[in-house]
RODO-2510 file (C-alpha; in nm, 4 decimals, decimal comma):
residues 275
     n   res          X          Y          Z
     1     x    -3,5050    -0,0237    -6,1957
     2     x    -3,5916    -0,3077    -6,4239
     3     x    -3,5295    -0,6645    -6,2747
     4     x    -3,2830    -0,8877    -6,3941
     5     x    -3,3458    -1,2182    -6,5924
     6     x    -3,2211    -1,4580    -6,3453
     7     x    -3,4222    -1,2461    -6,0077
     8     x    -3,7488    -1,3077    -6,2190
     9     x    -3,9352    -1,6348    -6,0141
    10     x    -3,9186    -1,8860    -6,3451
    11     x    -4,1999    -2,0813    -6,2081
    12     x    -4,4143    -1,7511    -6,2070
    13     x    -4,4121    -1,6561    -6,5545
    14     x    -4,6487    -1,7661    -6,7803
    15     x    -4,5977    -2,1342    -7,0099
    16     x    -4,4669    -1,9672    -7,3183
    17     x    -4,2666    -1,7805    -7,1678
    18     x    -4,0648    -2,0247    -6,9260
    19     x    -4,0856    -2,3484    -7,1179
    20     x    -3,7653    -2,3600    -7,2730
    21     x    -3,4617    -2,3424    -7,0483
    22     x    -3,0558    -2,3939    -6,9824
    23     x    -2,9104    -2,4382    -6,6664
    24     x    -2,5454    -2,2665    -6,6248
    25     x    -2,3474    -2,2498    -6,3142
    26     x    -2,3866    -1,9124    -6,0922
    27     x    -2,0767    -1,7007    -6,1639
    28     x    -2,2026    -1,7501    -6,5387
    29     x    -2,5424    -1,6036    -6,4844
    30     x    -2,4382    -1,3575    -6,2839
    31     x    -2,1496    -1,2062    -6,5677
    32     x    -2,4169    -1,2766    -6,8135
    33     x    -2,6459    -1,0469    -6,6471
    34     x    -2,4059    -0,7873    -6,5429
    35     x    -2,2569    -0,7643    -6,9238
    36     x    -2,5599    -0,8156    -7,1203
    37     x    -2,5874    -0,3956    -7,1893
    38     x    -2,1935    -0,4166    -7,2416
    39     x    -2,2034    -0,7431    -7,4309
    40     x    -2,4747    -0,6139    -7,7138
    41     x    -2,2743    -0,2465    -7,7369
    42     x    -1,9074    -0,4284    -7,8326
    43     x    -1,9859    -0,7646    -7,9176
    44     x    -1,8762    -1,1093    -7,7804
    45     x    -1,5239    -1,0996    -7,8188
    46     x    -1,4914    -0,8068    -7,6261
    47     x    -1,7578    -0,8973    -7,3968
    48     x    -1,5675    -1,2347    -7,3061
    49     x    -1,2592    -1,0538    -7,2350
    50     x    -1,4198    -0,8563    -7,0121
    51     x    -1,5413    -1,1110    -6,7875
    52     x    -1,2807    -1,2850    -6,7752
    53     x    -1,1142    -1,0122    -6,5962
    54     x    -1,3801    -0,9493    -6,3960
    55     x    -1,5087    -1,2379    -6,1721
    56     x    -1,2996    -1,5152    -5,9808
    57     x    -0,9798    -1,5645    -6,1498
    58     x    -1,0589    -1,9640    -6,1023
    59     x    -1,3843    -1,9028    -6,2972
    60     x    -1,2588    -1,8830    -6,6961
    61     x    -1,5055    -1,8364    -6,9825
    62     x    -1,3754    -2,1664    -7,1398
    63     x    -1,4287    -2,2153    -7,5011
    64     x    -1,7511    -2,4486    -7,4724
    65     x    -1,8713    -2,1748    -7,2089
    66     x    -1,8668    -1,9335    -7,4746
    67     x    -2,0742    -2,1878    -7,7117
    68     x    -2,3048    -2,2229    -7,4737
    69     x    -2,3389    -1,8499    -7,4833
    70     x    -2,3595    -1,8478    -7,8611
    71     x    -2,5982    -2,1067    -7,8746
    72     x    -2,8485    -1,9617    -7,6058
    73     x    -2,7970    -1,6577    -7,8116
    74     x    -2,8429    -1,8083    -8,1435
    75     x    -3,1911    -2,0228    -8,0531
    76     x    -3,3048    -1,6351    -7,9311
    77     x    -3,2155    -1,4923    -8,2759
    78     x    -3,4128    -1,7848    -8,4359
    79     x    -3,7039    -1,6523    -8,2509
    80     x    -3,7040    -1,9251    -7,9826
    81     x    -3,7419    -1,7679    -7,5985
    82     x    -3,4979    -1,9324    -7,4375
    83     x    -3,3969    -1,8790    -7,0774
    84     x    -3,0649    -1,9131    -6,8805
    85     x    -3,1264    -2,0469    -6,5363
    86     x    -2,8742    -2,0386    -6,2425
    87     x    -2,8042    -2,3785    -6,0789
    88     x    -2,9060    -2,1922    -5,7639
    89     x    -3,2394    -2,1219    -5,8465
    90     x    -3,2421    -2,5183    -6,0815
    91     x    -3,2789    -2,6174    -5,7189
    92     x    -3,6591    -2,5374    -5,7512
    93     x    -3,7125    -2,7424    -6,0136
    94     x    -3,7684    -3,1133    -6,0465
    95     x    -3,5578    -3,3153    -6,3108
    96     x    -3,5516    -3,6602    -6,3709
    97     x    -3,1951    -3,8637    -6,1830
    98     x    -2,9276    -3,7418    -6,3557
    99     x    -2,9867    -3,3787    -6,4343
   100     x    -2,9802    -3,0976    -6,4666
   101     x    -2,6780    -3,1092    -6,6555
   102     x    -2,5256    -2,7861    -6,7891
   103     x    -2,5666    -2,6721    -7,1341
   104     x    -2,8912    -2,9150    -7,1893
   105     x    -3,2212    -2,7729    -7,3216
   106     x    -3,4721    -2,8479    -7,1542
   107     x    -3,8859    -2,8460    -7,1393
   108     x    -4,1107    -2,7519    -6,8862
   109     x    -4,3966    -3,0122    -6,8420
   110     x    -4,7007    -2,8882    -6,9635
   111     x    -4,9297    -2,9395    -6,6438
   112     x    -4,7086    -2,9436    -6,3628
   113     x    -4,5117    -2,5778    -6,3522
   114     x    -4,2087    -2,6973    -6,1620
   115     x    -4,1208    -3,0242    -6,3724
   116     x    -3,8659    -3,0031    -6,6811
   117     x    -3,7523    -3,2908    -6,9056
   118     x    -3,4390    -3,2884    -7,1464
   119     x    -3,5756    -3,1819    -7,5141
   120     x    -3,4870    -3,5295    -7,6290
   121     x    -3,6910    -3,6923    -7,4037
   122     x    -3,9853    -3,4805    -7,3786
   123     x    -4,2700    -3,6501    -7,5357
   124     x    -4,2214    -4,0160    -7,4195
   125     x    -4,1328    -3,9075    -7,0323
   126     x    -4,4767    -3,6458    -7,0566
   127     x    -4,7067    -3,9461    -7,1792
   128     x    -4,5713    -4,1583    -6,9413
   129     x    -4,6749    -3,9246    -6,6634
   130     x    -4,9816    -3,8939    -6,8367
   131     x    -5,0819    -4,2213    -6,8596
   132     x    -4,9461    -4,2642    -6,5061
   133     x    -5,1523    -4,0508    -6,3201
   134     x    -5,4735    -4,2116    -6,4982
   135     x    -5,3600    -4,5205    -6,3736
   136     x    -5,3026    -4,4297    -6,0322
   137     x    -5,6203    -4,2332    -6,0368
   138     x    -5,8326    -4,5323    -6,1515
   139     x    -5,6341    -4,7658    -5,8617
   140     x    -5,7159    -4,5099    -5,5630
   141     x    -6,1045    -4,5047    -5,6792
   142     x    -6,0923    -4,8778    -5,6517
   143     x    -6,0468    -5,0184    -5,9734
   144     x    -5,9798    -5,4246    -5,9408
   145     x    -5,8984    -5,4833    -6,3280
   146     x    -5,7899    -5,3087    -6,5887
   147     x    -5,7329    -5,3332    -6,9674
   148     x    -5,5144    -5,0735    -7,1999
   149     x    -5,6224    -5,0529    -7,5413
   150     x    -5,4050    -4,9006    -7,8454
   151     x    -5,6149    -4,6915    -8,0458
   152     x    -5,3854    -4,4451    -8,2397
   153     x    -5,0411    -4,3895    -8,2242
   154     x    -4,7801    -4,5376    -7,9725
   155     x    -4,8205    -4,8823    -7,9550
   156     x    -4,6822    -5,2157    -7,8050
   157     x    -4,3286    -5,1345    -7,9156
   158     x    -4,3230    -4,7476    -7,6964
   159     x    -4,5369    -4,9081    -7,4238
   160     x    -4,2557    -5,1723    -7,3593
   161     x    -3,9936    -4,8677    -7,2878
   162     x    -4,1976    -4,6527    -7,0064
   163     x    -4,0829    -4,6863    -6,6866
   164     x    -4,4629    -4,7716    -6,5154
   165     x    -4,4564    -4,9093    -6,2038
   166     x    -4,8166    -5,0246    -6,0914
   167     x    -4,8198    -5,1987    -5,7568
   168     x    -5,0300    -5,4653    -5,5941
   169     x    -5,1209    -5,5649    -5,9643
   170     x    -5,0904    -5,9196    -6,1507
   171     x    -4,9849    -5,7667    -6,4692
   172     x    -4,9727    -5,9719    -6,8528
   173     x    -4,8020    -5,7599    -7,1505
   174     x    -4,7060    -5,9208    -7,4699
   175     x    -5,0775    -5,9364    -7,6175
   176     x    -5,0630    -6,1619    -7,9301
   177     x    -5,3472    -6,1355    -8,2005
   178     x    -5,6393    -6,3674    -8,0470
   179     x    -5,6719    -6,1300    -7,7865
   180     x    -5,6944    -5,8132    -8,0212
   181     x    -5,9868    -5,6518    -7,9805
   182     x    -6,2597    -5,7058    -8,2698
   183     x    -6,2609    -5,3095    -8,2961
   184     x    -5,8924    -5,3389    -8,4209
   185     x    -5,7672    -5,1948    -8,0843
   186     x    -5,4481    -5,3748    -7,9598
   187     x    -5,4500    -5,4345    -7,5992
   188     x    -5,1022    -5,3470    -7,4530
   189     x    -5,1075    -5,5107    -7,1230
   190     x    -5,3476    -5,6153    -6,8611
   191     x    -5,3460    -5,5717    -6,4822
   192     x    -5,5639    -5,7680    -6,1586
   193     x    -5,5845    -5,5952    -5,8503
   194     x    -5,7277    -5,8102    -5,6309
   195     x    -5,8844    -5,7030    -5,3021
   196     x    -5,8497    -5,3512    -5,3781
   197     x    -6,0900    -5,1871    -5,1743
   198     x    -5,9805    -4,8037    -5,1720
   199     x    -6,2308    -4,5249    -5,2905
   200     x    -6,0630    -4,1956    -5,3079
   201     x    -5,9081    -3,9234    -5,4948
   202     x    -5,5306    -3,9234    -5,4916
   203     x    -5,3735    -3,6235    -5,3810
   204     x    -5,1270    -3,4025    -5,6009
   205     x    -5,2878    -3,4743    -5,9427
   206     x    -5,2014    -3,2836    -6,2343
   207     x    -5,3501    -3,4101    -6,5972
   208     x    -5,6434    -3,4558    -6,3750
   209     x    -5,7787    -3,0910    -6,3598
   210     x    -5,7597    -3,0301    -6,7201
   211     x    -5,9665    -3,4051    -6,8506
   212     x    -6,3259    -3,3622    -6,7871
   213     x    -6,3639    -3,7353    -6,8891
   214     x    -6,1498    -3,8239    -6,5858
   215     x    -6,3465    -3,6203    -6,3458
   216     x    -6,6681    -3,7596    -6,4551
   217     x    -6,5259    -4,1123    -6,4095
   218     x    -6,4236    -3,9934    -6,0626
   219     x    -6,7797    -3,8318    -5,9592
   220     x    -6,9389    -4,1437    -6,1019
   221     x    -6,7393    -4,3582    -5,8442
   222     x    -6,7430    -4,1562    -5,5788
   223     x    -7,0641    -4,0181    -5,5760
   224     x    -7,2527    -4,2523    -5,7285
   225     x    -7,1170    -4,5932    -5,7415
   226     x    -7,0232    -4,6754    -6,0644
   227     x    -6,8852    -5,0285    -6,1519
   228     x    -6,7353    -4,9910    -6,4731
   229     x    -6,5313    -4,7636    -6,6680
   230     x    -6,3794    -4,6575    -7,0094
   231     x    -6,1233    -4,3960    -6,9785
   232     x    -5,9337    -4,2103    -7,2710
   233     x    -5,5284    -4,0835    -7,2267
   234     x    -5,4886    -3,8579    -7,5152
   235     x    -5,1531    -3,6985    -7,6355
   236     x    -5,2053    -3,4883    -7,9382
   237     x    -5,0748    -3,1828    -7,9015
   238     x    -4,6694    -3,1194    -7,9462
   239     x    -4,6436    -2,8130    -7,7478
   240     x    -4,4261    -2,6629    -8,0234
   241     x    -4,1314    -2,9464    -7,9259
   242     x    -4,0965    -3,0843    -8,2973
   243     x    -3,8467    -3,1361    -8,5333
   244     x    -3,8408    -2,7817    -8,6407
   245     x    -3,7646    -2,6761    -8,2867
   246     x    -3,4839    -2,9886    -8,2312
   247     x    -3,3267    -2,8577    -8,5822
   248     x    -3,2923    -2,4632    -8,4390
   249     x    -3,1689    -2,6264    -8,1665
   250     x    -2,8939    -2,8083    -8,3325
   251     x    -2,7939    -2,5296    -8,5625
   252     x    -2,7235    -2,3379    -8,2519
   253     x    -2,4710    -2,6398    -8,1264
   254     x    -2,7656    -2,6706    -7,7870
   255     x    -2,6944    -3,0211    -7,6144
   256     x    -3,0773    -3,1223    -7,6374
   257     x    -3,0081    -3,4022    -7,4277
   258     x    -3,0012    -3,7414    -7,6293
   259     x    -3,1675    -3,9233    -7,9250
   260     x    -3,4785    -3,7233    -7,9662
   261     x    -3,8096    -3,8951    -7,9774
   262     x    -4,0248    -3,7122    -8,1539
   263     x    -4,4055    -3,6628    -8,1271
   264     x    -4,6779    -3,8989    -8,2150
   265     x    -5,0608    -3,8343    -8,1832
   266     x    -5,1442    -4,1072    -7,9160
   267     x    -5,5008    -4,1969    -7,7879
   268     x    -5,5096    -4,4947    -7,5034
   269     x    -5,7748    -4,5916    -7,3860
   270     x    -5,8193    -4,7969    -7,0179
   271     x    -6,1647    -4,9590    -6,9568
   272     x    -6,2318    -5,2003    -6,6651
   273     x    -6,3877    -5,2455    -6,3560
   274     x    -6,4154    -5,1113    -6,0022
   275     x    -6,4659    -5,3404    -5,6758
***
């Protein structure tokens, strides 16, 4: 017997295949599953009358329930695999505070399979976990100073929006020109950490496994002592979440979840020194 949508582990299936997804509320998956034969046979009139006859009486297909249904529908027609997720089996999944919030699209994160962001939100919240986990990478080997440089695309303006917290550090932002580099790179912001003595590899890394520049910088340290380092945080692929995509997505009437920020080609680079 062929398994249902919704029994299918999410987190299983390959990238392409799970990275676009809309949480709904139980009783909705489940009539969407049981109907979906019935549903494509006499169309979605008939298929909504149905249902509503069929589960809890204090369950109605509302009329923005049935948008929802259109619009999942609609993105699928368009060519975009999108899947409906029970809030059930949302409970696997990690969201930022806030959500998931029913109806929203959202994106999986590209390197850590049970993280989703809202669609309008995508790019800025993946960088910033990007350039996070370089930072924290290059604190636990025992970095005592370092130095982010702007070499293409977000700049001073995005930096001042992501929610970085870097701890233990003396940090200066708000670079003005005489302390531009001569190279043309802006530096964004500066941070001290004195006494840092650690020299280890943080657990639970993502990005890390996939940056062979990072993992050199790491084997240098550990293995052989290095003292100084240049490290590149590069963002320049769009994973398919561009304006094309938010436009389908807006056609179809999909909440995608705010204002969205679209994509930039971004290359940071962090250089500085360990103890």
């Amino acid at each position: 017997m062929k398994q249902a949508e919704h029994e299918v582990d999410l987190l299983s299936r390959p990238y392409a295949e799970r990275q676009l997804i809309v949480v709904l509320n139980d009783e909705e998956i489940k009539a969407q599953q049981k109907f979906k034969e019935k549903q494509e046979e006499t169309g979605l009139a008939k298929f909504v009358s149905v249902v509503s006859k069929m589960i809890s009486p204090s369950i109605i297909f509302a009329e923005a329930t049935i948008e929802l249904y259109r619009a999942i529908k609609s993105l699928r027609e368009q060519g975009v695999k999108t899947l409906s997720v029970s809030q059930s089996d949302a409970k696997e999944i990690k969201f930022p505070p806030g959500h998931p919030r029913f109806g929203v699209l959202y994106i999986a994160h590209p390197a850590a399979e049970n993280v989703y962001f809202p669609f309008a939100q995508f790019h800025r919240l993946t960088f910033e976990h990007k350039f996070s986990e370089a930072v924290i990478l290059l604190m636990s080997l025992g970095a005592t100073y370092i130095e982010v440089q702007h070499v293409t695309g977000w700049s001073k303006e995005f930096s001042a929006k992501m929610d970085i917290s870097i701890p233990h550090a003396e940090i200066e932002g708000g670079v003005n020109s005489s302390s531009t580099k001569t190279s043309g790179s802006e530096i964004l912001f500066t941070a001290n950490f004195s006494g840092n003595t650690t020299n280890e590899l943080p657990s639970n890394l993502v990005w890390f496994h996939h940056e062979p520049t990072w993992q050199q910088i790491a084997d240098g340290r550990l293995k052989y002592g290095m003292k100084d380092f240049s490290l590149s945080v590069r963002y320049e692929d769009d994973l398919g979440v561009n304006v094309g995509l938010k436009t389908a997505a807006v056609k179809a009437k999909l909440d995608i979840g705010g204002n969205f920020e679209d994509h930039q080609s971004t290359v940071w680079k962090i250089v500085g020194k360990f103890s």
